[in-house]
GULUMTOR-760081 format. One line per field, with one value per atom (N, C-alpha, C): residue in three letters; residue number from 1; atom name; x, y, z. Coordinates in steps of 0.001 Angstrom, whole numbers. Example, Ala and Ser with C-alpha at 12.3 -4.5 7.8 and 13.67 -1.06 7.14 Angstrom:
residuo = c(Ala, Ala, Ala, Ser, Ser, Ser)
num = c(1, 1, 1, 2, 2, 2)
atomo = c(N, CA, C, N, CA, C)
px = c(13190, 12300, 13200, 12850, 13670, 12900)
py = c(-5690, -4500, -3300, -2250, -1060, 30)
pz = c(7800, 7800, 7800, 7080, 7140, 7870)
***
This chain:
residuo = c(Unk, Unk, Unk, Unk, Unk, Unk, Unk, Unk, Unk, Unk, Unk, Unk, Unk, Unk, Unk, Unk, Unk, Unk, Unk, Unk, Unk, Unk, Unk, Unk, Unk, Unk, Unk, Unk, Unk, Unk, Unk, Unk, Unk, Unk, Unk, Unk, Unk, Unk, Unk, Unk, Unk, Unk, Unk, Unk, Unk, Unk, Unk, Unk, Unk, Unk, Unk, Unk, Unk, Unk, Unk, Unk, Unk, Unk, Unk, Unk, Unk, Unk, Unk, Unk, Unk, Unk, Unk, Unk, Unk, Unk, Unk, Unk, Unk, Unk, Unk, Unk, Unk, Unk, Unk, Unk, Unk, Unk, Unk, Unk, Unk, Unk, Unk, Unk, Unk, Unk, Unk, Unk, Unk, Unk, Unk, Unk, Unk, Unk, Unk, Unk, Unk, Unk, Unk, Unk, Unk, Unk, Unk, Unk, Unk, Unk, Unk, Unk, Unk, Unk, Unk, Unk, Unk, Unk, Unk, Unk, Unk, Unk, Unk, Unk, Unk, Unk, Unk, Unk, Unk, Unk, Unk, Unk, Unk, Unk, Unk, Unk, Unk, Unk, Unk, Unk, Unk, Unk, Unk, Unk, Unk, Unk, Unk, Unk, Unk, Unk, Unk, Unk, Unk, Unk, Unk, Unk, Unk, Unk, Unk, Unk, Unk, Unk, Unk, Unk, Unk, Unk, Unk, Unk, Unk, Unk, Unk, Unk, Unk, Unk, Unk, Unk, Unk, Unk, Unk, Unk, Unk, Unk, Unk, Unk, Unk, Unk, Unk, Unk, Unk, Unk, Unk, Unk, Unk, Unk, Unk, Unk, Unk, Unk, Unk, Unk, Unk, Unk, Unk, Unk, Unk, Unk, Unk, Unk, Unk, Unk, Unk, Unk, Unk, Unk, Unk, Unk, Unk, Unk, Unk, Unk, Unk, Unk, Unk, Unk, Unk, Unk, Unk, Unk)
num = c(1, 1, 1, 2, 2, 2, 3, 3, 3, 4, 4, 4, 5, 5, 5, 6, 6, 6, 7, 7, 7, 8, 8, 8, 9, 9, 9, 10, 10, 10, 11, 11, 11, 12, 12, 12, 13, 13, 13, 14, 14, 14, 15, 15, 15, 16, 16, 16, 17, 17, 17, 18, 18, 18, 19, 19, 19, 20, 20, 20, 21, 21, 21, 22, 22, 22, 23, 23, 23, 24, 24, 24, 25, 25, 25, 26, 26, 26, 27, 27, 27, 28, 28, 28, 29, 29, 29, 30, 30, 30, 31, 31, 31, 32, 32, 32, 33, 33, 33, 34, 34, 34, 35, 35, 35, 36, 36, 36, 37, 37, 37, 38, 38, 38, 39, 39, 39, 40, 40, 40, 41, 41, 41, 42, 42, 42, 43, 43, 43, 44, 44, 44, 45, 45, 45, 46, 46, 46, 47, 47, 47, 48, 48, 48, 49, 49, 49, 50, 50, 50, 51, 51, 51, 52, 52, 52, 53, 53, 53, 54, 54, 54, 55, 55, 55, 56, 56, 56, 57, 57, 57, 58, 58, 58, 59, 59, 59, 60, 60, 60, 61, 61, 61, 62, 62, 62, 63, 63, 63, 64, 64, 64, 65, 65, 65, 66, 66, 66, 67, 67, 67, 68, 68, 68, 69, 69, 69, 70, 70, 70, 71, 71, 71, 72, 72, 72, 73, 73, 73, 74, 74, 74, 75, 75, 75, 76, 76, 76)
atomo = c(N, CA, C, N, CA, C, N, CA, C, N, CA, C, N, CA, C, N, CA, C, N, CA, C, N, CA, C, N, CA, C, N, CA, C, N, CA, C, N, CA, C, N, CA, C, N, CA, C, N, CA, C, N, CA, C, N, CA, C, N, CA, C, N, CA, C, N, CA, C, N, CA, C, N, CA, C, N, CA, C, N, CA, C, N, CA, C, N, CA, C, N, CA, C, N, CA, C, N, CA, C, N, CA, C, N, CA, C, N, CA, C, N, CA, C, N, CA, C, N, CA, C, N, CA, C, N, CA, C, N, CA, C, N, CA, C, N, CA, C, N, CA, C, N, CA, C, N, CA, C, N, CA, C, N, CA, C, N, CA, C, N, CA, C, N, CA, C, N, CA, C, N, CA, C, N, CA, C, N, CA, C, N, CA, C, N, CA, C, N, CA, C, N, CA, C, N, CA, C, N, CA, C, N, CA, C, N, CA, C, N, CA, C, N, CA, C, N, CA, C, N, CA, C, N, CA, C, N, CA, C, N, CA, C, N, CA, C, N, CA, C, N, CA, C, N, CA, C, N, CA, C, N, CA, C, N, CA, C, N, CA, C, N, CA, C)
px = c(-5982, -6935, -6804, -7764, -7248, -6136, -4998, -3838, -3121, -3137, -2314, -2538, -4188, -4296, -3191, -2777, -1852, -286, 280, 1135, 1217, 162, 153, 367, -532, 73, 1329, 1219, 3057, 4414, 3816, 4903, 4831, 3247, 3258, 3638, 3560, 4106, 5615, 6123, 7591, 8167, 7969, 7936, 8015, 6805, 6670, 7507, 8038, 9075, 10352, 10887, 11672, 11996, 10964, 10688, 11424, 10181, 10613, 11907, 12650, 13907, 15004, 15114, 15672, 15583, 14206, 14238, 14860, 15235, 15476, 14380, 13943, 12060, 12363, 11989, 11803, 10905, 10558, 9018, 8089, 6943, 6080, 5367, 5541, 5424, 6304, 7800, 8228, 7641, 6986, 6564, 5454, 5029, 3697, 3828, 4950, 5226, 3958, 3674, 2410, 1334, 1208, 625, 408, 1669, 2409, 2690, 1483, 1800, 1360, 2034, 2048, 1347, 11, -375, -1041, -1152, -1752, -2986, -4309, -5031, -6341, -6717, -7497, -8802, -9441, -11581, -12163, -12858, -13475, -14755, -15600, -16833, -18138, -18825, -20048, -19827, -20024, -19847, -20968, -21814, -22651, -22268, -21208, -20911, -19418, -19602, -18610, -17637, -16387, -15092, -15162, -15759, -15690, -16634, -17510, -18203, -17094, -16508, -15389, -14171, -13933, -12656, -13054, -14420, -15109, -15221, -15469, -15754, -14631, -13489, -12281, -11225, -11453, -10321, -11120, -12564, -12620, -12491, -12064, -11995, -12378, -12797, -12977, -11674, -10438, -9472, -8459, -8333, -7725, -6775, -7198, -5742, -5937, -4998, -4633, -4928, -6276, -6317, -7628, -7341, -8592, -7790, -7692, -6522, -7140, -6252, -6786, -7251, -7483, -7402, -6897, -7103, -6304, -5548, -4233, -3917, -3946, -3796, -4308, -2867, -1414, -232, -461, -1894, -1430, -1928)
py = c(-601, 413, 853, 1833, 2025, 3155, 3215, 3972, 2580, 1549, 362, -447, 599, -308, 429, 1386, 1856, 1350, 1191, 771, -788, -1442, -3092, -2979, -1901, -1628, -1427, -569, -24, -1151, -2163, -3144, -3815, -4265, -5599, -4894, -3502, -2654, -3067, -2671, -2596, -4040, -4981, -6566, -7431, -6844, -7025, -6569, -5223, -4566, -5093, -5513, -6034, -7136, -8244, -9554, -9155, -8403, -7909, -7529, -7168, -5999, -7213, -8476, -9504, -10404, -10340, -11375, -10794, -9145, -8265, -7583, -7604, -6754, -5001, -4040, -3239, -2891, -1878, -2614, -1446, -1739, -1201, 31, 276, 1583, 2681, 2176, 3662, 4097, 3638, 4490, 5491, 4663, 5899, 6963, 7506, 8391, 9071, 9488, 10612, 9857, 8866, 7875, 7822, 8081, 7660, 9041, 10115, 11633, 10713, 12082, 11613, 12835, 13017, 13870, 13382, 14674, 14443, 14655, 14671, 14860, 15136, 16499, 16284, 16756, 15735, 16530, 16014, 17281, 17620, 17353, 16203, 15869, 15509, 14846, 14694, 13035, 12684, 11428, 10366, 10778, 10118, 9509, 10323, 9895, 8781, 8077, 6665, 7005, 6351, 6525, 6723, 5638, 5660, 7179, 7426, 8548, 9938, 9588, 10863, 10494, 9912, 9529, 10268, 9634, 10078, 11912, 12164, 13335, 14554, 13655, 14718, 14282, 13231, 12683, 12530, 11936, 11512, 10255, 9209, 8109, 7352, 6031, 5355, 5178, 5094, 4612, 6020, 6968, 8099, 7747, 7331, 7308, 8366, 9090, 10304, 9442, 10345, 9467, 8106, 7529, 6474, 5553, 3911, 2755, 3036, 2548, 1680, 2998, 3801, 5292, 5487, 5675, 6340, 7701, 8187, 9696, 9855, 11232, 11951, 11701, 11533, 11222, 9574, 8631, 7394, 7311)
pz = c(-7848, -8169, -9625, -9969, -11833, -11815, -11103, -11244, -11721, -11402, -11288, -12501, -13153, -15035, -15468, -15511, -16255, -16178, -14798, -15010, -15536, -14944, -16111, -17527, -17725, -19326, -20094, -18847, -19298, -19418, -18309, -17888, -19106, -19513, -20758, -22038, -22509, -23648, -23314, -22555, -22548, -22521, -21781, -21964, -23792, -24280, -25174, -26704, -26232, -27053, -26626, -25114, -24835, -26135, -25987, -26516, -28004, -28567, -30061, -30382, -29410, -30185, -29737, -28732, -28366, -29804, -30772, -31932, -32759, -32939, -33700, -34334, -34002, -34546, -34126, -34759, -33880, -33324, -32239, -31819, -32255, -32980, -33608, -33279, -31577, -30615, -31348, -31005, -31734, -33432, -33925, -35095, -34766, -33767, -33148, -31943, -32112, -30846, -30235, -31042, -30953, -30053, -30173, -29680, -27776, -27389, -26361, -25369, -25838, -24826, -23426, -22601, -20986, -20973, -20103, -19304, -18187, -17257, -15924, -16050, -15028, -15133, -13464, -13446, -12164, -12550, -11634, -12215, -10952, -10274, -9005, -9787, -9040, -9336, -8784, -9246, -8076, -7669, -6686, -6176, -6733, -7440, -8271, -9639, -9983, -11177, -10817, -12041, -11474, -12752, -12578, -12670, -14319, -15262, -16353, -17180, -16179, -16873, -16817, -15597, -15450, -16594, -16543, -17568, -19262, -19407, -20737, -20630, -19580, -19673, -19665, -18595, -18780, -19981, -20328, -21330, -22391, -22431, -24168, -24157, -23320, -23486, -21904, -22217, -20675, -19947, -20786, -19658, -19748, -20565, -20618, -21502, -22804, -24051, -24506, -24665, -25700, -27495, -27806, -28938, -28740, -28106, -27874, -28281, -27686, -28315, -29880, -30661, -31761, -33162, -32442, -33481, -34425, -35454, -36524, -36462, -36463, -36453, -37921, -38017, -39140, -40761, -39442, -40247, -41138, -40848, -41298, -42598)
***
C-alpha cells in the first residue's frame, strides 16, 4: 500500500549509503539533514478525493516530502 512507498525508500536510501560508506564515500544524505524531518500526519476527508490530491493538500507534495524531492533549501 503507499505506507510501504516509504519504507522502500528508506530501505534503498540506507542500502545505498551502506554501499557508499563500504567504498569510503560519505554518503551525500548526511549533508542534508534538514532534508530528512520525520513527521506524522492525519487528514479526515471526502471519499471522492484520491490519495494524491490528499497528500498535496495536507503536505504540499504528492508523496509527503518535507520540502518536495529535489528542492533547493534556502542554506544551499
Amino acid at each position: 500500500g503507499p505506507t510501504d512507498l516509504g519504507i522502500m525508500h528508506f530501505r534503498k536510501l540506507m542500502m545505498e549509503a551502506a554501499r557508499a560508506l563500504q567504498n569510503g564515500e560519505a554518503p551525500p544524505h548526511a549533508a542534508h539533514q534538514d532534508r530528512y524531518t520525520v513527521r506524522s500526519g492525519a487528514c479526515v476527508t471526502s471519499k471522492a478525493k484520491d490519495l494524491t490530491a490528499v497528500m498535496v493538500e495536507r503536505f504540499g507534495d504528492p508523496a509527503g516530502f518535507v520540502g518536495g524531492p529535489g528542492k533547493q533549501t534556502a542554506a544551499e
